[in-house]
C-alpha positions in Angstrom: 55.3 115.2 47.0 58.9 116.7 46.0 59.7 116.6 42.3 63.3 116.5 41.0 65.6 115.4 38.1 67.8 113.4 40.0 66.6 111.8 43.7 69.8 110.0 45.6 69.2 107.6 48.2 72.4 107.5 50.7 74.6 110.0 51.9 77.4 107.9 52.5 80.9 108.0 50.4 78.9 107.1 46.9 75.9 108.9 47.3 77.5 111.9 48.4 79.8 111.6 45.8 77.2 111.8 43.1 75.7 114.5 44.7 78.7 116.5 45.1 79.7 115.9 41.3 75.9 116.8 40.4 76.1 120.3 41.9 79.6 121.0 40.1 78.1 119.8 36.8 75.2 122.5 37.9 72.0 119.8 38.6 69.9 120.4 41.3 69.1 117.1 43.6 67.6 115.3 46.4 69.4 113.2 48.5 67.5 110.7 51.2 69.0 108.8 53.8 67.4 106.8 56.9 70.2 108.3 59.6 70.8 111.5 61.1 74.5 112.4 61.1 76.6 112.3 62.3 76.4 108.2 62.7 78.5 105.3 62.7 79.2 102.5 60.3 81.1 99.4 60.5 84.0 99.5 58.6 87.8 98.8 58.8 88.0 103.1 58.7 90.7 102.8 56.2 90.7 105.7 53.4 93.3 104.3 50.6 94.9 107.0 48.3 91.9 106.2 45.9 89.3 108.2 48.0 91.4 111.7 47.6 92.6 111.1 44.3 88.6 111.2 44.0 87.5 113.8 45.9 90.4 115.8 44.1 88.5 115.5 40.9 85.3 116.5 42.4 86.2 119.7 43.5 90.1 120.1 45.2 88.5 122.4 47.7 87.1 119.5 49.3 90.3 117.3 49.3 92.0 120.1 50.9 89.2 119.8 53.5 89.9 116.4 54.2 93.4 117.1 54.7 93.0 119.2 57.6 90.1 117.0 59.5 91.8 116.9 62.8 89.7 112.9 63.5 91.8 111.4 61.3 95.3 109.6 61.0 97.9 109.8 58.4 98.6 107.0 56.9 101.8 106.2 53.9 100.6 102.5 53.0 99.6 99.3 53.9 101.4 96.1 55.6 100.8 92.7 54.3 101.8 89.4 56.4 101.7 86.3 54.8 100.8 83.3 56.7 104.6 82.5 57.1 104.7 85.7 58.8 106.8 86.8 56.0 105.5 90.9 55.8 105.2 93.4 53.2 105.3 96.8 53.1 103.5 98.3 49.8 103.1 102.4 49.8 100.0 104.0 48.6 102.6 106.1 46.3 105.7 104.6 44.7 107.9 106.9 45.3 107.6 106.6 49.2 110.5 107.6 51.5 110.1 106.5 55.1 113.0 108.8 56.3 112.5 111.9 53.7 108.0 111.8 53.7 107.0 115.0 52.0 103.9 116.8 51.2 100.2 115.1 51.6 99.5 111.4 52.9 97.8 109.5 50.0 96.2 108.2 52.7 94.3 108.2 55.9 92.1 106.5 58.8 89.0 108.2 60.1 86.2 106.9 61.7 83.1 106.1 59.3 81.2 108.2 62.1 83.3 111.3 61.1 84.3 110.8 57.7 80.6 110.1 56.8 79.8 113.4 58.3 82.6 115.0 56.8 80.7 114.6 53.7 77.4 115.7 54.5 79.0 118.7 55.9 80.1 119.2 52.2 76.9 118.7 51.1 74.8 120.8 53.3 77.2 123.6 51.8 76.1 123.1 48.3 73.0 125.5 47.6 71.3 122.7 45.3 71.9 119.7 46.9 68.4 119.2 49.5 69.5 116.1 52.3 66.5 115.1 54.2 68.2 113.2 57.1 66.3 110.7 58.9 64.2 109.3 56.4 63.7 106.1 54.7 62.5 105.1 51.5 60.8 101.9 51.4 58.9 102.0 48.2 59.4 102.6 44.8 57.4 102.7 41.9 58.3 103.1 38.1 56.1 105.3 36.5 55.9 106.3 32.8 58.0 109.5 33.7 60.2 108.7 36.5 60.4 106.6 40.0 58.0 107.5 42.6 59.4 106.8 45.8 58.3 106.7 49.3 58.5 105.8 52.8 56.5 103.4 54.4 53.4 105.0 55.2 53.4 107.2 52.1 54.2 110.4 53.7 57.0 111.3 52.5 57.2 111.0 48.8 59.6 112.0 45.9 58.7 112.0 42.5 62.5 111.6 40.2 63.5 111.2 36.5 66.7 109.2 37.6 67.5 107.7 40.9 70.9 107.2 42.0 70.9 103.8 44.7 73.1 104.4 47.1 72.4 103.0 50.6 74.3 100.4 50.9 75.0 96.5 51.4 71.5 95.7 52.2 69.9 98.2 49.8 66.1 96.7 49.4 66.4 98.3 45.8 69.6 96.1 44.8 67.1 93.0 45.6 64.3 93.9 44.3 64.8 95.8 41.5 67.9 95.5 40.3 67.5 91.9 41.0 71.1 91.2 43.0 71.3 89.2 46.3 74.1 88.1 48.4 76.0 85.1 47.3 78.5 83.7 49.8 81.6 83.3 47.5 81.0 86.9 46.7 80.5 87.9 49.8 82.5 88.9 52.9 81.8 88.7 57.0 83.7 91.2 59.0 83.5 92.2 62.6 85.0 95.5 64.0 86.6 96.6 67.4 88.3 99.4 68.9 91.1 98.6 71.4 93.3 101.6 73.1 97.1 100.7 73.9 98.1 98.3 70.6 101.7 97.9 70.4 103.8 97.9 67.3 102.1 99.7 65.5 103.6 101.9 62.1 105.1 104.9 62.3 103.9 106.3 59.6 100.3 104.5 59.6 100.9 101.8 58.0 97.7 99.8 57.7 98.1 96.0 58.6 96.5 93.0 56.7 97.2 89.9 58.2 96.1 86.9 56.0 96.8 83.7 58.5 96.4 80.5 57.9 93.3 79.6 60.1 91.2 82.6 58.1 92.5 82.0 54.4 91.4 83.5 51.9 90.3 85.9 54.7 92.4 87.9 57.4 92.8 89.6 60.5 93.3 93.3 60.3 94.9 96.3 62.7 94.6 99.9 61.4 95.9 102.7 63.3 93.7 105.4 64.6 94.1 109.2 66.5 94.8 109.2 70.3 96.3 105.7 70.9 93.1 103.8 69.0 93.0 100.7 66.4 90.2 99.4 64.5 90.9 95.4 65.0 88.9 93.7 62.7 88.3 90.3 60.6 86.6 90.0 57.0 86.6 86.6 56.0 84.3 85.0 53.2 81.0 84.1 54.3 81.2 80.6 52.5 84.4 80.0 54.6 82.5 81.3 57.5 79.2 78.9 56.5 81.6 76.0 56.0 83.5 76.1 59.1 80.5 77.0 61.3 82.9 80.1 62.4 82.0 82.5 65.3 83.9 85.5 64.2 83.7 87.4 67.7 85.1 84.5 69.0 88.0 84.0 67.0 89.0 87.2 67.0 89.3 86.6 70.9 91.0 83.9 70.3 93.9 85.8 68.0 94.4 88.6 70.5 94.6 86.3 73.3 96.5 83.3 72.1 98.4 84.3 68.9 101.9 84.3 69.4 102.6 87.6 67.8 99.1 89.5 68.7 99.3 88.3 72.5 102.1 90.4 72.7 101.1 93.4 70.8 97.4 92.9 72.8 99.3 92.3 76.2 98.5 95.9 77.5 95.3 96.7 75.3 91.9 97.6 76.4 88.9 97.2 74.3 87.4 100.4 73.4 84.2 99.3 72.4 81.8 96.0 71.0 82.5 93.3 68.6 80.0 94.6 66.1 79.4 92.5 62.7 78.6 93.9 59.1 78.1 92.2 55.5 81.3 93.2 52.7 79.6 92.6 49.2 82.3 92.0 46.7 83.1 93.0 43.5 84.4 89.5 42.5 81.9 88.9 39.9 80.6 91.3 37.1 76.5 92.7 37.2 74.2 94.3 35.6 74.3 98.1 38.0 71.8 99.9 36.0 68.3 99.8 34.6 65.2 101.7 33.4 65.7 105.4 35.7 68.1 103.7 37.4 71.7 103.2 38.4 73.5 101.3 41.8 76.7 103.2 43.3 78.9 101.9 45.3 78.3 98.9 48.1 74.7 99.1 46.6 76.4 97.8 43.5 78.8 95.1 45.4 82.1 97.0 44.3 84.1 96.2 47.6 87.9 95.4 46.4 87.8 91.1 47.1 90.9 91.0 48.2 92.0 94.2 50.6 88.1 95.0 51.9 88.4 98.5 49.9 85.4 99.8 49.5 85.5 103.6 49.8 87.5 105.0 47.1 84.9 102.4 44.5 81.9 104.2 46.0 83.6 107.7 45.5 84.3 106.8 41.9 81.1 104.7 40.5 79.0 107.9 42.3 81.1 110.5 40.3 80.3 108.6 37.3 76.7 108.0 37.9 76.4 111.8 38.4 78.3 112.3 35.0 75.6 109.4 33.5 72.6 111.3 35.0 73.6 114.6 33.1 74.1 113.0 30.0 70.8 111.5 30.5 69.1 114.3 31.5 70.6 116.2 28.4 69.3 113.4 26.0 66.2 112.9 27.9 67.2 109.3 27.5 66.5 107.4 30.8 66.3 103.7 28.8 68.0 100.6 30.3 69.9 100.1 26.9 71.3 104.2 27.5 71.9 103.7 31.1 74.2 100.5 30.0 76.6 103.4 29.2 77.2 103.4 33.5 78.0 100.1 33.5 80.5 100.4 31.0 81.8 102.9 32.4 82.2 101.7 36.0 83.6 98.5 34.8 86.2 100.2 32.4 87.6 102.3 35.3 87.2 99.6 38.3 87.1 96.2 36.4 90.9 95.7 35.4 91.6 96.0 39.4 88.5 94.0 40.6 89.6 91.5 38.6 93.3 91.3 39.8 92.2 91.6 43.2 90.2 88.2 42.7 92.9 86.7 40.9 94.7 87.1 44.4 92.3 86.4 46.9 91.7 83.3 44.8 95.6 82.7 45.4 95.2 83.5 49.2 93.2 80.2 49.5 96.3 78.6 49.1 98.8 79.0 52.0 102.2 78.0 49.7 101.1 79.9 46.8 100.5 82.8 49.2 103.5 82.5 51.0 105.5 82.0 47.5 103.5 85.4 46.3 104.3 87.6 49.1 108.5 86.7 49.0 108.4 87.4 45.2 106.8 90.8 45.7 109.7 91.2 48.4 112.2 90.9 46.3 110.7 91.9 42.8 109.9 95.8 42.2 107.4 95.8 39.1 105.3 93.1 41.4 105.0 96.0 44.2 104.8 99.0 42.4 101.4 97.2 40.6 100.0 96.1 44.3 101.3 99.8 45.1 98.8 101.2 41.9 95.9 99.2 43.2 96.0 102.0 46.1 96.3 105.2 44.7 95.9 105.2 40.3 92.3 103.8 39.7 93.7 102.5 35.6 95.9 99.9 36.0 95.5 98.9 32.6 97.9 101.6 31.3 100.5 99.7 33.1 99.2 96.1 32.1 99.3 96.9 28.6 103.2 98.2 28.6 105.6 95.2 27.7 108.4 96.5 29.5 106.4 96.4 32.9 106.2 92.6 31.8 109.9 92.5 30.6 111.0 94.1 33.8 108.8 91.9 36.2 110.5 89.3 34.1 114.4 90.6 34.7 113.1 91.6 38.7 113.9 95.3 38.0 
């Protein structure tokens, strides 16, 4: 059995996160996850400005590390089409110049299968950071002085103080421990596909989110990848999806092939790969992350954005500030569920104000005139995209939603 402070399980973006932060604040950990890496994960690939604005505050080194991965594109914002085919173009910084673009992209796309190992390369540098790739851990037992936890058989065993859950949407600790299953109405269902030869798309890597009617509040999705590749995708809520009996693979079929805009833009596209589905567990309603020698990070602890899919940059942030909870634990030698309510608080402080605005909207989404009304106000009204712009790149939109003159001017349209 191998004793520690601090076990993680999950390398991806929040548990490598935490584990990252943890050696700059000088703690030795553990980190488990059931893959080798490099491996893939289904996911729309898209890195918003969020995810380097956090790395950034790890350690810069590592930003600037990201910044020159060669598997990635560059990518200067996002593209939203309204079901009137009415489009928006909303930067991940606000002061964005298409025809004068300096210094670093806020933003990127990289396959999960290379950003993932990105990370772990990070981590495998860090002298007190122990990954154990290719191991599971099925069992976990609260003891009197920490979680003992194992795989299957019992051979593999860690004996931790504090664990840090972070291995994703179906995390058997999220259900049953912490007590959190999936609930349709907060829950997404996505498919993913790579197609070679797309037309049309951005010149600067623009993500596109295309919310039409037939998937409200859900949409159909195109982000740009290196050497001629797009991840194609649809997230859509899995109530819609229960409701309308939907088969996603098939729709999305159905888009490419028959969609008056995509037929065109598919005309001379090959598919690069399967139709692969995955589960988005949203951040649309508030929970309880944390308990006795205990916190959730990131997909774990359902933090996905409800209304763009985000789900990186969250993880990134809620592990950095589980690492920053486990040293003040450790410090205090305070592992209580009422001290570990401290996490909460503090995820929910940083993330909540922009959770809940993203509901607000995808709530609005359901409802094609509302949409359709939203999306030409923000097209003619600054203040209403420079805050859809913040929800991209500054995690505290509450600064700005406290200021009367950013009401004043959404008021006036300046």
């Amino acid at each position: 059995m191998i004793a520690t402070d601090v076990c993680i399980i999950g390398a991806g973006p929040a548990g490598a996160a935490a584990a990252l932060q943890l050696q700059r604040l000088n703690i030795p950990c553990i980190v488990v996850d059931k893959a080798f890496f490099p491996r893939d994960k289904i996911c729309g690939d898209g890195l918003s400005g969020k995810v380097l604005t956090a790395l950034n505050r790890i350690d810069k080194s590592i930003g600037d590390r990201l910044c020159q991965l060669m598997e990635k594109e560059d990518s200067w914002g996002v593209t939203f089409t309204a079901p009137s085919r009415d489009s928006l173009d909303i930067a991940y910084q606000p002061d964005y110049n298409s025809h004068a673009k300096t210094g670093i992209p806020a933003g990127f796309v990289c396959k999960r299968i290379n950003f993932d190992n990105f990370l772990v390369t990070e981590l495998k540098r860090c002298p007190d950071i122990q990954l154990f790739e290719g191991q599971s851990i099925d069992q976990f037992t609260l003891q009197e002085d920490g979680y003992l936890l194992s795989d299957a058989t019992g051979t593999f065993s860690v004996k931790a103080k504090l664990v840090i859950v972070a291995n994703g949407a179906h995390s058997a600790f999220t259900k049953e421990v912490a007590g959190i299953h999936m609930e349709p109405q907060h829950y997404c269902a996505g498919i993913r596909a790579y197609y070679k030869g797309v037309t049309g798309l951005s010149a600067d890597g623009f993500i596109e989110l295309h919310f039409m009617r037939s998937l409200l509040p859900g949409y159909f999705w195109i982000f740009p990848l290196p050497n001629g590749e797009a991840n194609v995708g649809i997230s859509i809520l899995s109530s819609v999806v229960r409701k309308r009996k939907l088969n996603l693979k098939k729709t999305l079929q159905e888009i490419v092939a028959s969609d008056p805009v995509m037929k065109e833009r598919f005309k001379n596209a090959t598919l690069a790969s399967g139709i692969e589905g995955y589960g988005l567990p949203l951040g649309s309603k508030k929970r309880t992350l944390s308990g006795e020698r205990y916190m959730l990070a990131g997909d774990a602890a359902y933090l996905i954005d409800p209304f763009t899919g985000e789900g990186i940059g969250n993880a990134l942030y809620s592990g950095r500030i589980a690492a920053q909870q486990a040293a003040a634990c450790l410090q205090a030698n305070d592992f209580t569920a009422v001290y570990m309510k401290k996490y909460d608080s503090e995820v929910y402080r940083v993330l909540g104000t922009e959770l809940g605005l993203s509901t607000k909207i995808q709530r609005l989404a359901n409802r094609t005139w509302l949409f359709n009304f939203l999306m030409k106000t923000a097209m003619r009204n600054k203040q209403l995209r420079e805050l859809m712009s913040c929800m991209f790149y500054e995690i505290d939109l509450r600064k700005k939603l406290t200021r009367p003159s950013f009401y004043v001017k959404m008021l006036l349209n300046r």
